[in-house]
N, C-alpha and C positions, 0 to 999 in steps of 0.2 A: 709732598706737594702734588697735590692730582692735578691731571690736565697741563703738566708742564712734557712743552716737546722737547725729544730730542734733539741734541746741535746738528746739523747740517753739513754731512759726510766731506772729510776733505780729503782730494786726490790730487798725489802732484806726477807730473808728468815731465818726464826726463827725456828728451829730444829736443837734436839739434839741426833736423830738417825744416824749417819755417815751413814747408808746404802740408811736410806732415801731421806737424804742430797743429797748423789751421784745418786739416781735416778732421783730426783726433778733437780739437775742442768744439768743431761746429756737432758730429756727431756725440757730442757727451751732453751739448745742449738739447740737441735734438731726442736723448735717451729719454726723457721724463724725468730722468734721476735731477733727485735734489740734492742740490751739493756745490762747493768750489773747488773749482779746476785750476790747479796754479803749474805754470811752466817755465820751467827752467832750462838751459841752455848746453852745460855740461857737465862735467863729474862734481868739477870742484862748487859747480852753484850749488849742485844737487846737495852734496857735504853739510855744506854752511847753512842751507834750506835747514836741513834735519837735525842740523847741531843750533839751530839759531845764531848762528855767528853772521859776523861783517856786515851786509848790508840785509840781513833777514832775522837780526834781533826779535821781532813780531810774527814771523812765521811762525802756523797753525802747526799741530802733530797731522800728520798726513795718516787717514785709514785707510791708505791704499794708494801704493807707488807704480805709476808703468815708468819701465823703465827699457829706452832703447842700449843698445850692446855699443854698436856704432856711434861713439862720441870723443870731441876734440877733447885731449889732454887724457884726463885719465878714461877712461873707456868702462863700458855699464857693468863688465865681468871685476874690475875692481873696487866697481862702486857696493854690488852686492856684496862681493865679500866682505868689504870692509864694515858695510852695516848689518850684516849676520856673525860678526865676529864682536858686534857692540850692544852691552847690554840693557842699552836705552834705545835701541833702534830694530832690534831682533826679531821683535813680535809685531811687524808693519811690515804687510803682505808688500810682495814683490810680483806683478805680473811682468814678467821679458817680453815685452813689444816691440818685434824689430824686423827686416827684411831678412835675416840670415836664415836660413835653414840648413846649417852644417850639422851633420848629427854631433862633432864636437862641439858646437856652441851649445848644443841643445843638453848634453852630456855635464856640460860643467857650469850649465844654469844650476840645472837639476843639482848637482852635487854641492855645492853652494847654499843650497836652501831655496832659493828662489820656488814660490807657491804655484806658478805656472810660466808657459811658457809658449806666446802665441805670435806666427807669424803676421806681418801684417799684409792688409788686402792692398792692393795696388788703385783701388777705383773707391767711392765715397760710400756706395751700398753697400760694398764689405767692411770697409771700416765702420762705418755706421752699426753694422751687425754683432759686428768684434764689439763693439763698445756695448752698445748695450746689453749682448751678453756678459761680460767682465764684470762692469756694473750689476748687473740683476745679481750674480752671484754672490759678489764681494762684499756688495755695499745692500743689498736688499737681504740674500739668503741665510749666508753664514755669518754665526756669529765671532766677534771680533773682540781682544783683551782693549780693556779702556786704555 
């Protein structure tokens, strides 16, 4: 079929900061990127998000997860393992979006699988920047398994 577009990139984003939340989605608006931004709150939404379970039966495949470390209940270091150790979740990039800069967090992103791993900006220009670089890459550059 000629002339038919692509579906419209979906990113979900795993933070449990409400102020961060609301910086990371005004700059994802602000990217130009086309796409839905969906957020979730902590490990186990995040789980059920990507398994379609419990109250997310209709949630999208997400082509491309930020995912913060720092989160209530299970925490993002359990989250990625557990979705790089599942072979319906493996191949759905992981960028680590968080305040930590411990070279062990950063060490056992990495070791994890997790596809990158970027601190985030404390002020809106940098988040803004962060994002739309993330975005240009992930969702514009490189190519991604359906």
């Amino acid at each position: 079929m000629a002339g038919r577009e692509p579906p419209e990139p979906v990113v979900l984003l795993v933070e449990d900061d409400p102020g961060d939340a609301m910086m990371i989605r005004e700059a994802f608006e602000e990217s130009k990127q086309h796409g839905e931004l969906y957020l979730v709150g902590d490990g186990k939404q995040a789980l059920s998000f990507l398994r379609r379970a419990g109250g997310f039966t209709t949630a999208p495949r997400p082509d491309l997860i930020l995912l913060d470390l720092s989160l209530p209940g299970r925490d993002g270091l359990e989250i990625l393992a557990e979705m790089k150790t599942d072979a319906d979740l493996l191949t759905i990039p992981v960028v680590v979006l968080t305040s930590s800069r411990s070279p062990n967090d950063i060490q056992r992103c990495y070791s994890l699988h997790a596809n990158a791993y970027v601190t985030k900006p404390r002020d809106f220009d940098g988040v803004s920047e962060v994002i739309r670089q993330i975005t240009a890459r992930f969702l514009d550059l490189i190519e991604l398994p359906d």
